[in-house]
N, CA, C and O atoms as CSV, one atom per row, in Angstrom:
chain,resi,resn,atom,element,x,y,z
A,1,UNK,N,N,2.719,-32.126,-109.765
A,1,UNK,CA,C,1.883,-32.695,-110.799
A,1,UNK,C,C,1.517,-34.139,-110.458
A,1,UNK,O,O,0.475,-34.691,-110.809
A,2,UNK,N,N,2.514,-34.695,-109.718
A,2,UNK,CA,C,2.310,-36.350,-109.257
A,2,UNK,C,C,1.240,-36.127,-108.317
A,2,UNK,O,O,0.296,-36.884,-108.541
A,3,UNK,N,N,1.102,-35.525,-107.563
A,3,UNK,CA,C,-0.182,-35.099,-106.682
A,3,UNK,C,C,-1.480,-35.419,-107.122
A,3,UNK,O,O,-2.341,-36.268,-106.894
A,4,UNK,N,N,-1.254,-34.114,-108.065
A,4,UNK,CA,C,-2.444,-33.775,-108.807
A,4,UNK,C,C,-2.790,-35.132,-109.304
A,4,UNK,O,O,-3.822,-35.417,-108.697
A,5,UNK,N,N,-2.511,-36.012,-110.000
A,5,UNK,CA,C,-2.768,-36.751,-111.081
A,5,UNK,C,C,-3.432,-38.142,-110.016
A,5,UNK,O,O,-4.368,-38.883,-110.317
A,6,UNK,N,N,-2.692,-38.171,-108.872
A,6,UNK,CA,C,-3.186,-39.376,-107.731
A,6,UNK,C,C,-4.519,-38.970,-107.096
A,6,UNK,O,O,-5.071,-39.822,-106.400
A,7,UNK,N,N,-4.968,-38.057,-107.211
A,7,UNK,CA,C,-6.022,-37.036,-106.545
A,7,UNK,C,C,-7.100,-36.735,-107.702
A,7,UNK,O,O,-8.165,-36.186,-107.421
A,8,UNK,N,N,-6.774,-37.121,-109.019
A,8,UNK,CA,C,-7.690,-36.266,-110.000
A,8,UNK,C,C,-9.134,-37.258,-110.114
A,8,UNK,O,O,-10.089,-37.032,-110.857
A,9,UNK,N,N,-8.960,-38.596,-108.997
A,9,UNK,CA,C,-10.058,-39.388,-109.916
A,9,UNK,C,C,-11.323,-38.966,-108.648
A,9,UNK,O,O,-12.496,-39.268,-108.869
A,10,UNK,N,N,-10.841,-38.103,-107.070
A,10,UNK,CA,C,-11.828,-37.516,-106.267
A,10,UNK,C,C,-12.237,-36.199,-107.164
A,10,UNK,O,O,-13.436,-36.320,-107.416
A,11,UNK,N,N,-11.781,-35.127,-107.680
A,11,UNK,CA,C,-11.412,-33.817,-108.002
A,11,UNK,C,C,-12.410,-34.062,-108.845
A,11,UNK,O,O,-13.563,-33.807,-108.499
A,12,UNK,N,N,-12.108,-34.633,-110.173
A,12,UNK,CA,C,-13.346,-34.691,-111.277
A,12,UNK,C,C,-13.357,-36.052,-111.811
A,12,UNK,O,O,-12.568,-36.374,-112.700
A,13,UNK,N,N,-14.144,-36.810,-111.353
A,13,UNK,CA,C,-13.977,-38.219,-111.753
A,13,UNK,C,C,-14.512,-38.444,-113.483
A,13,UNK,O,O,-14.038,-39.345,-114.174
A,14,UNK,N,N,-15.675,-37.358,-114.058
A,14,UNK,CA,C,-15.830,-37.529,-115.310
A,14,UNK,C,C,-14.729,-36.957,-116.447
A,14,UNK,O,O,-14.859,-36.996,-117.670
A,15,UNK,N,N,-14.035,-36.622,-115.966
A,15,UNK,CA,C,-13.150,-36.074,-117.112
A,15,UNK,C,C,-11.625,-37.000,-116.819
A,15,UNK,O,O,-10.725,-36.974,-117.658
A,16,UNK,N,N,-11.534,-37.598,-115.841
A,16,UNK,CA,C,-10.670,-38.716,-115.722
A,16,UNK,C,C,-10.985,-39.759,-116.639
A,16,UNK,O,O,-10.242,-40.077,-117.568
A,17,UNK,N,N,-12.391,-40.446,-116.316
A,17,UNK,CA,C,-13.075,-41.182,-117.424
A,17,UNK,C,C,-12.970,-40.905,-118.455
A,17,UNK,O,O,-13.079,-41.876,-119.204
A,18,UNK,N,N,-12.708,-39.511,-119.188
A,18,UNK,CA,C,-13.090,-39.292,-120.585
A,18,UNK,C,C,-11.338,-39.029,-121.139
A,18,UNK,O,O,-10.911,-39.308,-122.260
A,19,UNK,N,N,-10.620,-38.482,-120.104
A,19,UNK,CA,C,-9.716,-38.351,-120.903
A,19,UNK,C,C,-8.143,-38.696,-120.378
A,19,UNK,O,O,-7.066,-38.508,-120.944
A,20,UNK,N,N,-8.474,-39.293,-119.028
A,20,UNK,CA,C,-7.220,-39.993,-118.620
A,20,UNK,C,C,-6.771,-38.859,-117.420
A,20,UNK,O,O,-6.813,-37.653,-117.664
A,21,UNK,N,N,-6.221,-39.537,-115.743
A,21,UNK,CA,C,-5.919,-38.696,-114.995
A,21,UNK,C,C,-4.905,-37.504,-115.542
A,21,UNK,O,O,-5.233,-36.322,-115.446
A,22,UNK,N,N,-3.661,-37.910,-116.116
A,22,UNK,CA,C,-2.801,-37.346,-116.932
A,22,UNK,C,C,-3.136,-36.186,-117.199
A,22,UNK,O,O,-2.804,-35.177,-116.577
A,23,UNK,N,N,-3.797,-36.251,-118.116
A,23,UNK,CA,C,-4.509,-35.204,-119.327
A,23,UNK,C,C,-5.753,-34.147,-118.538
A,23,UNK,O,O,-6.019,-33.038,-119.002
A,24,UNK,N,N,-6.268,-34.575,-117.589
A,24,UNK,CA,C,-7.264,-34.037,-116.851
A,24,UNK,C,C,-6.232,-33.069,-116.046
A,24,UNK,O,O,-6.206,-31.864,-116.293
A,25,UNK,N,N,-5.202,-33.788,-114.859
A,25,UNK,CA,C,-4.338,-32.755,-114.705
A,25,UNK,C,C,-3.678,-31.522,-115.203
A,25,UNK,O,O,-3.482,-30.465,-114.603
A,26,UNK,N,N,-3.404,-31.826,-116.291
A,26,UNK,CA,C,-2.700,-31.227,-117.301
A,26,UNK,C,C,-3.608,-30.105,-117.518
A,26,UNK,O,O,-3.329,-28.934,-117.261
A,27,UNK,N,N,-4.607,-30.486,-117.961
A,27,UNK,CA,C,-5.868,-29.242,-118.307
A,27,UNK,C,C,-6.155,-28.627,-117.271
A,27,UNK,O,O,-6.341,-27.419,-117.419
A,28,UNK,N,N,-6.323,-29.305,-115.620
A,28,UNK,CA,C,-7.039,-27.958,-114.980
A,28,UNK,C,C,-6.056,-27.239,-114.731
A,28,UNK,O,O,-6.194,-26.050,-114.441
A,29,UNK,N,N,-4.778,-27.890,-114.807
A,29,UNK,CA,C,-3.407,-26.919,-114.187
A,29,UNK,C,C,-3.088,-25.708,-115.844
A,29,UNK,O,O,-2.354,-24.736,-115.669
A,30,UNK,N,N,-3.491,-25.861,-116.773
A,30,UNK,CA,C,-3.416,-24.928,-117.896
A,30,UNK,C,C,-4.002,-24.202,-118.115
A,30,UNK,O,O,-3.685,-23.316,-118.909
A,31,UNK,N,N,-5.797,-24.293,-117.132
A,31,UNK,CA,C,-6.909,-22.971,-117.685
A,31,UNK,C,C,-6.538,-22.177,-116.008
A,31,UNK,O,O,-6.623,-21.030,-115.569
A,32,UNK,N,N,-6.219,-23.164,-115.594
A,32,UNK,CA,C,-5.990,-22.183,-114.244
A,32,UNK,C,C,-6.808,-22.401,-113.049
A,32,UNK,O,O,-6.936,-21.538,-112.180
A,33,UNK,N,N,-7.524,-23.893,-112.991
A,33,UNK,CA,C,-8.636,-24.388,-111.697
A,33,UNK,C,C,-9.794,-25.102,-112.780
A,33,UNK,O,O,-9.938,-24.923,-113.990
A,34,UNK,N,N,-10.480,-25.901,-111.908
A,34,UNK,CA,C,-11.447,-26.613,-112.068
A,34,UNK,C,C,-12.198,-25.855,-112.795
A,34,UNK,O,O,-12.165,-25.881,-114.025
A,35,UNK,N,N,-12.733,-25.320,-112.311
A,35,UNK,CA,C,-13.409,-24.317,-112.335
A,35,UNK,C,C,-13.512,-22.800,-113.835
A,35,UNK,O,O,-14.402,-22.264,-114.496
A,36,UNK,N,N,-12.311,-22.722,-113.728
A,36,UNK,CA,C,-12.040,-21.465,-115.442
A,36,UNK,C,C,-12.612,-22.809,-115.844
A,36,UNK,O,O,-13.830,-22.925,-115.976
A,37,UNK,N,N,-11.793,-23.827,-116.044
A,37,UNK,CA,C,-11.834,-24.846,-117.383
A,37,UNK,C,C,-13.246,-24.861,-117.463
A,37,UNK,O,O,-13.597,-24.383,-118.541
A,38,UNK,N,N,-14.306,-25.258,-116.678
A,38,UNK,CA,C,-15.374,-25.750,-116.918
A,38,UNK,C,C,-16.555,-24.422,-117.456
A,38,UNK,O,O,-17.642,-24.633,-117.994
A,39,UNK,N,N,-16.091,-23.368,-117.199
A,39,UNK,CA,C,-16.341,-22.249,-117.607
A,39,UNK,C,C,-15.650,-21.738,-119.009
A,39,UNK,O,O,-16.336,-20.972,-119.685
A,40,UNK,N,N,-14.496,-22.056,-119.446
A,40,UNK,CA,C,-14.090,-22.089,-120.819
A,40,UNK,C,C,-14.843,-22.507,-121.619
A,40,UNK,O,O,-15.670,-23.349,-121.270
A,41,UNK,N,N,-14.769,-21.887,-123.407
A,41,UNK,CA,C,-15.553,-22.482,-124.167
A,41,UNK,C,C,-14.578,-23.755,-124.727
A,41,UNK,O,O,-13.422,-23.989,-124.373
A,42,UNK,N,N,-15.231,-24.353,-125.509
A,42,UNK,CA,C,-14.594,-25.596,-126.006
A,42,UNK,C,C,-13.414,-25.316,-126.707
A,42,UNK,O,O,-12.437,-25.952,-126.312
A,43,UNK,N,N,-13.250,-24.614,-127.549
A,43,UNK,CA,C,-12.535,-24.005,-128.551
A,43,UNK,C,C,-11.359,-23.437,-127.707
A,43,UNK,O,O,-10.311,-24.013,-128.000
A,44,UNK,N,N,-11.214,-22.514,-126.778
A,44,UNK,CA,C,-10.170,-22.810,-125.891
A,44,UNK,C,C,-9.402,-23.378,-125.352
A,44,UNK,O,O,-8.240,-23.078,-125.079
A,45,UNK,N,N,-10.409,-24.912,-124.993
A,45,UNK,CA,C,-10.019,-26.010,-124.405
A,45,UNK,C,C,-9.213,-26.603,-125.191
A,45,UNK,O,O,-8.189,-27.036,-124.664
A,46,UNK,N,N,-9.353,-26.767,-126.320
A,46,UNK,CA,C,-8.578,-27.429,-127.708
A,46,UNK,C,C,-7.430,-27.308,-127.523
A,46,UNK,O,O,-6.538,-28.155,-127.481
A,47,UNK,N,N,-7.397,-25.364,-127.307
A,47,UNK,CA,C,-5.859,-25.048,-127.863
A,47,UNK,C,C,-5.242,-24.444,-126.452
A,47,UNK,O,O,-4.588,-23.401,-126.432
A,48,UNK,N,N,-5.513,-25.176,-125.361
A,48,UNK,CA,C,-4.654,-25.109,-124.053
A,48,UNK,C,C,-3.178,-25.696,-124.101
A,48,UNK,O,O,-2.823,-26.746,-124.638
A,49,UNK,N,N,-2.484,-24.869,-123.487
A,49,UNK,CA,C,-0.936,-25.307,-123.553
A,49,UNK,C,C,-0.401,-25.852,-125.072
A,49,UNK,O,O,0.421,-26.751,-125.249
A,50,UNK,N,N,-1.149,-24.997,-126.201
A,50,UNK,CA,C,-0.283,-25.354,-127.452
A,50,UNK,C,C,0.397,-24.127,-128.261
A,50,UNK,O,O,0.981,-24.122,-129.344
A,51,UNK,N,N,0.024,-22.782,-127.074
A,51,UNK,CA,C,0.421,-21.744,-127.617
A,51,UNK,C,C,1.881,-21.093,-126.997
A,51,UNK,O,O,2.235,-19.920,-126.875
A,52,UNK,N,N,2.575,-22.397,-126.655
A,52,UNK,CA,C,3.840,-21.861,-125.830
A,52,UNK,C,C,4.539,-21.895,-126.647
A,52,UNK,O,O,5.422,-21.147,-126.229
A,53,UNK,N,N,4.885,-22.268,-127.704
A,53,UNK,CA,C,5.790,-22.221,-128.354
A,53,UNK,C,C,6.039,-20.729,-129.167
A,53,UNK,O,O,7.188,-20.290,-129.220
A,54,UNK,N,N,5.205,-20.168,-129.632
A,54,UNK,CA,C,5.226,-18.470,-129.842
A,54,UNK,C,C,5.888,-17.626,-128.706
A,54,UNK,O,O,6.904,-16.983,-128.970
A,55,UNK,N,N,5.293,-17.602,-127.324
A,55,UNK,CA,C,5.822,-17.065,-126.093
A,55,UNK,C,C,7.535,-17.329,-125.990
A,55,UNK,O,O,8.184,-16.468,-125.395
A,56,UNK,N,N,8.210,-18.442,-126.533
A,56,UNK,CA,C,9.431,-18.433,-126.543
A,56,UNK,C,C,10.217,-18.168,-127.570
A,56,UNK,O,O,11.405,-18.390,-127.336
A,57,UNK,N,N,9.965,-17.761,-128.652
A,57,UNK,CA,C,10.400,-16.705,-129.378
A,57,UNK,C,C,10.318,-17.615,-130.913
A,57,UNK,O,O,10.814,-17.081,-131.906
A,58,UNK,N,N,9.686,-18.964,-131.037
A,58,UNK,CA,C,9.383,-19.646,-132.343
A,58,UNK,C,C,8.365,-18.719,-133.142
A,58,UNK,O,O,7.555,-18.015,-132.539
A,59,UNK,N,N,8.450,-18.756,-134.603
A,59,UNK,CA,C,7.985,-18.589,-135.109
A,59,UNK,C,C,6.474,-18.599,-135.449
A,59,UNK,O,O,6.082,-19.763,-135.538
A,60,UNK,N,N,5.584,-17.771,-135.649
A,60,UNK,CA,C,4.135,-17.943,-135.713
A,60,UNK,C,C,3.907,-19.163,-136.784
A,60,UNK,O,O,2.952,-19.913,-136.585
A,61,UNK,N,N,4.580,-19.336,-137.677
A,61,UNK,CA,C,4.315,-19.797,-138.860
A,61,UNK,C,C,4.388,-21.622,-138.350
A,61,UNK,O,O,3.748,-22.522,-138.895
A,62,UNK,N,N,5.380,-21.781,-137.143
A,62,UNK,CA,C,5.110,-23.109,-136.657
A,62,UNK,C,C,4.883,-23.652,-135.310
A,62,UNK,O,O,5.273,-24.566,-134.584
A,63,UNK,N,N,4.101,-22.697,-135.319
A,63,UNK,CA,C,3.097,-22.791,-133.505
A,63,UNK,C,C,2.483,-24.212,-133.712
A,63,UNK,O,O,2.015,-24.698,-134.742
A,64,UNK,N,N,2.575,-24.616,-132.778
A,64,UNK,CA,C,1.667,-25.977,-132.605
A,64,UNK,C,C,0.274,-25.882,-132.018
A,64,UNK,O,O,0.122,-25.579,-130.835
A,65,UNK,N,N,-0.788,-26.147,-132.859
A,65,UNK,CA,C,-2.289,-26.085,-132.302
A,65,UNK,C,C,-2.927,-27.207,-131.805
A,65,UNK,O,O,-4.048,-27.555,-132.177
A,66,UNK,N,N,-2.296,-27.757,-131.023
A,66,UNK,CA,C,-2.709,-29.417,-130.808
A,66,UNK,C,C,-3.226,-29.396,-129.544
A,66,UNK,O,O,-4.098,-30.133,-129.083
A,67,UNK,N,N,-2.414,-28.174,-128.814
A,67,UNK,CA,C,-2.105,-28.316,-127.403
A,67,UNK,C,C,-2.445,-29.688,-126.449
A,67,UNK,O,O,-2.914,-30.693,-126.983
A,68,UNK,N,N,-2.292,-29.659,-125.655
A,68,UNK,CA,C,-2.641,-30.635,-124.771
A,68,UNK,C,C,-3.535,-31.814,-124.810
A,68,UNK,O,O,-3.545,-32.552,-123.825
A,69,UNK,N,N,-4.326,-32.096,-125.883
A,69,UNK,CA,C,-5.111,-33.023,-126.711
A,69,UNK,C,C,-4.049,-33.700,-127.799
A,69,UNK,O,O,-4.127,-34.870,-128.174
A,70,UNK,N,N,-3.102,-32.801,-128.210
A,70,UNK,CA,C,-2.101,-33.576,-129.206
A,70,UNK,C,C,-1.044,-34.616,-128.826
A,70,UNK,O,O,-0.667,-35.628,-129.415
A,71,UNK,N,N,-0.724,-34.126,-127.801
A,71,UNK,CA,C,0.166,-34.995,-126.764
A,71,UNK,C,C,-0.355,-35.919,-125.921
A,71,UNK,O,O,0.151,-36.203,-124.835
A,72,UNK,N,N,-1.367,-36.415,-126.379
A,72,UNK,CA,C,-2.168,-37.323,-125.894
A,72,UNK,C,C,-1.318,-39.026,-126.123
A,72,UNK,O,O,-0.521,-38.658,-126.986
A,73,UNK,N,N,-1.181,-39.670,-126.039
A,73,UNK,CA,C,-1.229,-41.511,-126.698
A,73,UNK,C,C,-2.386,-41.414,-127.675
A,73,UNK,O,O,-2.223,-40.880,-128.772
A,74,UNK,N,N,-3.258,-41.793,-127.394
A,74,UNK,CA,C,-4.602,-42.124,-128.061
A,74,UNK,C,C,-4.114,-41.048,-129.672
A,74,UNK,O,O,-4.034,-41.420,-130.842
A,75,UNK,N,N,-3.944,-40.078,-129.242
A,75,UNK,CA,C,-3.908,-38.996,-130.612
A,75,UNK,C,C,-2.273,-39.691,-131.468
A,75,UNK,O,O,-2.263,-40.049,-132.646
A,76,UNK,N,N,-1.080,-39.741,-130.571
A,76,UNK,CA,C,0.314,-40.204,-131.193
A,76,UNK,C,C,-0.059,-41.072,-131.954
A,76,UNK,O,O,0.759,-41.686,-132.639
């Protein structure tokens, strides 16, 4: 992930700008490539990496829908 994140400002320099190397990493490594993501609809994008908490046996009732936009700074 340290890779990724030193590398993300050649890879996609506008979404570094918009949302921080961090967070840009984070996202293409969650839709699965440059590429799904930018092909995802928005509404997907939202709720990337916030649906793990169901997969490990939590409750539906307190899934977190923030995903990867919630765990932001800017959002804390």
């Amino acid at each position: 992930m340290i890779f990724l994140e030193t590398t993300m400002q050649l890879v996609s320099p506008n979404l570094c700008q918009f949302v921080g190397s961090s967070t840009a990493s984070k996202l293409i490594s969650a839709a699965g490539g440059i590429d799904k993501l930018a092909n995802m609809p928005a509404c997907n994008v939202q709720l990337l990496a916030g649906q793990r908490a169901a997969q490990v046996g939590f409750s539906l009732m307190e899934r977190n829908h923030t995903g990867i936009f919630g765990q932001m700074d800017l959002v804390k």
